[in-house]
N, C-alpha and C positions, 0 to 999 in steps of 0.2 A: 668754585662751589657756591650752592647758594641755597640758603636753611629757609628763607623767607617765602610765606607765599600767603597774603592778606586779603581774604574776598569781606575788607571794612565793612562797618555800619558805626554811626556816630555814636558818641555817647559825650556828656557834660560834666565835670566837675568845676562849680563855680564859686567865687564869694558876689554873692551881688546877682540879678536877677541874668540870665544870657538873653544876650540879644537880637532879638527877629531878623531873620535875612542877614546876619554873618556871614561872612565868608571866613573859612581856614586852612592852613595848608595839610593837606592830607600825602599819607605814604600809598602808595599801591607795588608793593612787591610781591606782583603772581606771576613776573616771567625770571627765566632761570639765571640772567646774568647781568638784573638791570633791576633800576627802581625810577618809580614814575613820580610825582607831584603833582597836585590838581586842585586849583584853588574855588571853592563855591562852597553854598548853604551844605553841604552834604558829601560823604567821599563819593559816594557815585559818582564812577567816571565820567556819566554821560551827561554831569549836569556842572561838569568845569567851565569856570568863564571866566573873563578877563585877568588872559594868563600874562599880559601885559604887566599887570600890576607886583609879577611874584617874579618877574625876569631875571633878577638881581639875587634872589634865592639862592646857600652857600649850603652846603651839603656836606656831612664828613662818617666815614665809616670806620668806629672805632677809636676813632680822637683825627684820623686820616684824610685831609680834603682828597674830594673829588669832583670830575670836572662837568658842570652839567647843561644839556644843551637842552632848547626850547622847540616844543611841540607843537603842536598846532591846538591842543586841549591841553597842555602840559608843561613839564617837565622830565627830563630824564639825567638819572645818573649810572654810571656804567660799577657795579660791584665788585671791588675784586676778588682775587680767588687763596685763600679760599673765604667762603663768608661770613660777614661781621658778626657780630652778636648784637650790635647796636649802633644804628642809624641814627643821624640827628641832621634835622637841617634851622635854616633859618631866614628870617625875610623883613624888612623893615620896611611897612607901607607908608611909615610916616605920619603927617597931618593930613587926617580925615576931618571933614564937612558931614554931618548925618543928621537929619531931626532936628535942626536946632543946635548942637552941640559941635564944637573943633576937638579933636582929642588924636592923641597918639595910635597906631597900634603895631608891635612887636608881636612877631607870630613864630613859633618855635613847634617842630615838629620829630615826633620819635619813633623809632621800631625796633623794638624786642627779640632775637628768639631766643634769648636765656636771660633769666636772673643776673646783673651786675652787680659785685662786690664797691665798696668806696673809692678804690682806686677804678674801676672802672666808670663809675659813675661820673668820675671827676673828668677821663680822658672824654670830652664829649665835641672839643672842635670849637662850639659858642660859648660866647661868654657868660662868665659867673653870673652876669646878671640877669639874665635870661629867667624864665619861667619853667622849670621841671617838672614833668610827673614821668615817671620810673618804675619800673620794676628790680626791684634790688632783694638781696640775699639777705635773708636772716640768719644767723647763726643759731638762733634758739630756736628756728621752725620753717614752716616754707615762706617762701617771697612773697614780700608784701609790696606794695603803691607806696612810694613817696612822693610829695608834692612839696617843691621850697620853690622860695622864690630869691632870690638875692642869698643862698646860702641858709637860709632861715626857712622855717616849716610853715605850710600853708596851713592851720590846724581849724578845726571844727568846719570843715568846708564839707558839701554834699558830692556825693560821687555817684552819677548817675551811668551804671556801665549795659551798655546795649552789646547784643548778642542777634544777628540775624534780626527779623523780624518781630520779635518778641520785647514784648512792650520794657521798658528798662525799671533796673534796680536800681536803689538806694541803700549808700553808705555813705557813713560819712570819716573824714579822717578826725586823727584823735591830735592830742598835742604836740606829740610831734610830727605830725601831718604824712600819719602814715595809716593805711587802710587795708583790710584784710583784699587780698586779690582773689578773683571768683576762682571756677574750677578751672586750669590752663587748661586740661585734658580736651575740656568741650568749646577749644576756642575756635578761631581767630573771634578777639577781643578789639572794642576801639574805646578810648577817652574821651574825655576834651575838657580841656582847665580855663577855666578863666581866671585872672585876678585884676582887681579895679586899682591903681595904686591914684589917691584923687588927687595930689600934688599938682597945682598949675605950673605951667611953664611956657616960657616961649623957643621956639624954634623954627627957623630959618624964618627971622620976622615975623612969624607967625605965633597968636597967643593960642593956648592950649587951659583946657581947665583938667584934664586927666590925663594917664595912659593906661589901654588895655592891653593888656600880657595874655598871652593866649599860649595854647599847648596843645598838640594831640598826639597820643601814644597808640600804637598798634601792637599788639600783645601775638604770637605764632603759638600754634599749640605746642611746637617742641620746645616752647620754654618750661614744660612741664614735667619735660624727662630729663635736664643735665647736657653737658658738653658733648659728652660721649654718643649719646642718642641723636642729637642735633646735628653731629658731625657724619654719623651715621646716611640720615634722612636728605642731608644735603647733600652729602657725595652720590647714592642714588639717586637723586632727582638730576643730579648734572650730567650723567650718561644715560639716563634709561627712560628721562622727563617725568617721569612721577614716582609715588613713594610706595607701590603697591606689595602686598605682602608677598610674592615670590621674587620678587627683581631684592627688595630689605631680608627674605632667609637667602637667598645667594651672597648678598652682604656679607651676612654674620659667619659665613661657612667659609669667605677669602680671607676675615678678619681671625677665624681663630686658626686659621690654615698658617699664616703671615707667624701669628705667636708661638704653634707649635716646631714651625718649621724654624723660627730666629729669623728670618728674611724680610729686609726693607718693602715697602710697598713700591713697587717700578722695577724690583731686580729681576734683571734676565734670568736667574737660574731659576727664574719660577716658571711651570709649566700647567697648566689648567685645561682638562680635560672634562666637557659638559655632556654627558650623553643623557640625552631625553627626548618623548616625540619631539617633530618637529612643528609644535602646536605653541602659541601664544598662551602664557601661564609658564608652562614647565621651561621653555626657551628664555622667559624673561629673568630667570635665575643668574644668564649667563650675564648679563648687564651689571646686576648685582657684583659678581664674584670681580669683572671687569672695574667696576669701581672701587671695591676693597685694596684688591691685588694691585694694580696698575697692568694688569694683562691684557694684553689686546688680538686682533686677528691680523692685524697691520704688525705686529711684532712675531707671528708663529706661534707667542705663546699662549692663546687663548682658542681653544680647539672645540667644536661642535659634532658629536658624534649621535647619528639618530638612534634611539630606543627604545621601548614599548615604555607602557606607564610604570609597570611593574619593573623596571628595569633602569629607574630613574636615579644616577650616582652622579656625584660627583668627585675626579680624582687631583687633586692638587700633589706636584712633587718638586722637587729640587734638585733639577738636571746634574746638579754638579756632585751631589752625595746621593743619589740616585734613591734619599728617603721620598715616601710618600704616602699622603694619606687621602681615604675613603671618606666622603662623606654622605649619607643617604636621611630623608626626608622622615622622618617619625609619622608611623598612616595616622595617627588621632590628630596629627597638625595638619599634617594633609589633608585631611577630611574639614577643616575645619576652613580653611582659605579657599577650599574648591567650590568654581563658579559663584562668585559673589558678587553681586552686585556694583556696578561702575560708582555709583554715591558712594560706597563704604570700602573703597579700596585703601582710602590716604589714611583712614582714621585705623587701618587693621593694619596696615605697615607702620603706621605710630607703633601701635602696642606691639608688633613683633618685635620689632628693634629696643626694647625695652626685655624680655623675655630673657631670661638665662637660656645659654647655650643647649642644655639639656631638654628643655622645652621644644625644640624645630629641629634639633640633626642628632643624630650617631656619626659617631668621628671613630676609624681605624685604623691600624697601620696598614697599610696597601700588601 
């Protein structure tokens, strides 16, 4: 499965001014069962360079290494199934030469698509010492940005968070270095933290007067809707390649089929019956119920019967106690996903898949 899909844009949270021509590690998770890395001034893919320098780069999903191979612009780690909530990797450039100055820099990279509790924040793979910015769970309200560094709070630091092309905001975190997070709904979001720790040292014979700690976070909009939602949007996207709102209402019609019926998701005694034209839209429902269910056409039990528009049901039953129920399509929701525009597909199967059941189908006994 895989919940992630990041079309980045930078953004800065620093103490201390950031610095021209940085390079940092960025995430790029827009294909279905991989996550990329790409080291330059910017995540744009097509301006990664000297991937040399990030070879050594450790990667872990969910506190879980993984094994990651090098691209000719990149990096790649392979996801597994089904998908993390949170991504982390990590990379140690070392002693840098720049301007004048030798200094360290430790680069620390995150991706989001839910809210992380304490224990989860904790399971992250790198070590404590590392630089964090987070999106984590409030118990008194929605999730907010944390930023620590060694365990301890980055507090009164600027949070500059960019959003597509649109010029960036400012916040800033409070004392315990935590910052209200924008709207999830309108994301994918990106960060990027600095902190200056100015302690001189030397390493590998080499004197140093700083080190910079860097971070960058990538925020998915389904960290906006909860696990359920998430779990949802990714098991669609891994059968049917995207999250569009007929492939996500055939979802929630195998999802409450599975609860009415008591049957595991993968059981043979489920049988799934799609009749609708044989048109792109009403067809893609069958993907949908194929991801909820575990039904397939390679198993018999996921059947495609053609029908007029008017004529659009769906029957899920349960071979072995031969219950079974009706599901059909409410016209005011139909109406409402019909012929929509390719841009606003992902963002209207967001919001389906949040909807109560009663909003997208009628469900009957057969």
């Amino acid at each position: 499965m895989q919940s992630f899909r990041f079309a980045v844009a930078a953004g800065i949270l620093t103490l201390g001014a950031a610095q021209a021509g940085a390079h940092e590690l960025w995430f790029h998770l827009d294909a279905p069962d991989s996550a990329r890395m790409t080291f330059g001034d910017t995540p744009a893919p097509g301006e990664a360079e000297r991937v040399a320098e990030i070879a050594s780069t450790k990667v872990w999903a969910d506190g879980k290494p993984l094994d990651v191979v090098r691209l000719p612009d990149g990096l790649e780690a392979r996801l597994p199934q089904p998908g993390p909530a949170l991504l982390s990797a990590y990379a140690d450039r070392g002693v840098i030469d720049y301007q004048g100055k030798t200094f360290v820099i430790q680069l620390a990279a995150y991706a989001q698509t839910r809210a992380v509790d304490a224990a989860g924040a904790a399971n992250l793979g790198l070590g404590d010492d590392q630089l964090r910015l987070l999106l984590v769970a409030d118990a008194g309200g929605p999730p907010v940005l944390k930023a620590t560094w060694k365990g301890r709070p980055v507090a009164d630091a600027v949070v500059k968070v960019f959003h597509g092309t649109e010029e960036p905001a400012e916040i800033r975190t409070n004392a315990q270095g935590q910052a209200p997070c924008p709207d999830l709904r309108e994301g994918p979001w990106t960060l990027y933290l600095q902190y200056i720790d100015g302690v001189p040292g030397e390493r590998d014979g080499r004197k140093f007067s700083e080190t910079r700690w860097k971070a960058t976070l990538a925020i998915s909009p389904e960290a906006a809707y909860g696990p359920a939602v998430a779990e949802c949007l990714a098991r669609v996207k891994e059968v049917h390649g995207a999250t569009g709102p007929w492939a996500v209402a055939g979802y929630r019609m195998g999802e409450r089929a599975l609860k009415e019926l008591s049957l595991p998701r993968h059981s043979f005694n489920l049988l799934v019956v799609h009749r609708s034209p044989a048109e792109v839209q009403y067809s893609c429902m069958a993907d949908g119920l194929q991801a909820a269910t575990g039904v397939s056409a390679g198993k018999l039990n996921l059947k495609l019967e053609e029908a007029s528009a008017d004529a659009l049901k769906t029957v899920v039953r349960d071979r072995k106690t031969n219950h079974g129920l009706v599901f059909t399509l409410k016209p005011e929701f139909v109406r409402s996903i019909m012929n929509l525009p390719h841009e606003q597909l992902e963002a209207e199967g967001r919001r389906i898949a949040s909807l109560p059941d009663e909003a997208i189908f009628v469900v009957a006994p057969e």
